[in-house]
matplotlib code that plots the C-alpha trace (Angstrom):
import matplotlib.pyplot as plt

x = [0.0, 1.6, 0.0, 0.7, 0.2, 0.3, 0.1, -1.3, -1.1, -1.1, -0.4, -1.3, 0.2, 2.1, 4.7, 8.4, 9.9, 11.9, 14.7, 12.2, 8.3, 5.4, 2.9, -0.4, -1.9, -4.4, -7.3, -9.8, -6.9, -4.8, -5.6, -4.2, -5.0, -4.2, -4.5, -5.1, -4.0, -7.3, -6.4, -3.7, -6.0, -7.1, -7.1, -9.1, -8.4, -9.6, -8.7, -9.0, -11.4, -9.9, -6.2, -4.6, -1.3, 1.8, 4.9, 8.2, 10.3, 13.9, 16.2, 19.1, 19.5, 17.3, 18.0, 15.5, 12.4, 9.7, 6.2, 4.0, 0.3, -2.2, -5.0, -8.3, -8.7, -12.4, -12.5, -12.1, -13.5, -13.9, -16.7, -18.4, -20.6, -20.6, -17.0, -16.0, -18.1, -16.3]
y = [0.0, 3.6, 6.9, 10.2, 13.1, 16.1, 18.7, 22.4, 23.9, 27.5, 28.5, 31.3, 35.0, 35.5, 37.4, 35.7, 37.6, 35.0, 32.3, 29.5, 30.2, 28.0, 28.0, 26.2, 25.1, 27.1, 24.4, 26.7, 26.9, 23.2, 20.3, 17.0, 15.6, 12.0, 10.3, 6.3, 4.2, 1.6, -1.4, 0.7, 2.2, 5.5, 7.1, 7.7, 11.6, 12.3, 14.5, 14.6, 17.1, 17.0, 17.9, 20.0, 20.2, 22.7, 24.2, 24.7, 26.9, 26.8, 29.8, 29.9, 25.8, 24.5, 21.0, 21.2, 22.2, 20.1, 19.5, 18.0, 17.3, 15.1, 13.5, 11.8, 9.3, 8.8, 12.7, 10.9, 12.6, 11.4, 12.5, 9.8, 8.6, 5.1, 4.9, 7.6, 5.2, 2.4]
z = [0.0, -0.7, 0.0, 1.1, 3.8, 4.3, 6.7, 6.4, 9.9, 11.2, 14.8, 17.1, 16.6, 20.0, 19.5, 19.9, 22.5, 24.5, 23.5, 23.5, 22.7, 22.7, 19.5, 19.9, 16.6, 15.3, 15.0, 12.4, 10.1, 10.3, 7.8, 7.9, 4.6, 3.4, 0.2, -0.2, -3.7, -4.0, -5.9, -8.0, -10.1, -8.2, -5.1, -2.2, -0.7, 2.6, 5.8, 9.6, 11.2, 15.0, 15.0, 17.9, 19.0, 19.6, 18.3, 21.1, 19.4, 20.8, 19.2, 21.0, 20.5, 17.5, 18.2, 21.5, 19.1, 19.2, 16.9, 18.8, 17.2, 17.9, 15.4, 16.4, 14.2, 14.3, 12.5, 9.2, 6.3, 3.2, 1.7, 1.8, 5.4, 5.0, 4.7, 7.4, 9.7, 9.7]

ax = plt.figure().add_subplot(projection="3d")
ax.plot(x, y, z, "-o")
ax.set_aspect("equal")
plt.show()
């Protein structure tokens, strides 16, 4: 099976005024998206509704930066009910 994802996030506007700043994901504005090959002859495209999570910023060392998200499976969307329900 092969497919692909992608994520579309945006996070909060606080200002960056320390070393090391915190971001919270912006929930009205973050896709997760996926895309499923069926049978190799097309695709199945799809998203999650319910994703939340955070961004730790660390300027003065990079390395300690962190993503952290988090994705409720049972938001699947893919236009199609029956499907989504399962």
């Amino acid at each position: 099976m092969s497919g692909a994802t992608a994520m579309i996030f945006a996070c909060d506007d606080s200002p960056a005024t320390a070393a090391s700043t915190k971001y919270n994901l912006d929930a009205s504005r973050t896709a997760m998206a996926f895309a499923i090959e069926h049978i190799g002859i097309g695709k199945t495209y799809g998203r999650f509704n319910d994703v939340s999570g955070h961004l730790h910023l660390d300027m003065s060392k990079p390395a300690n930066s962190a993503f952290d998200v988090t994705i409720q499976t049972g938001s699947t969307n893919t236009n199609n009910q029956q499907r989504d329900d399962r």
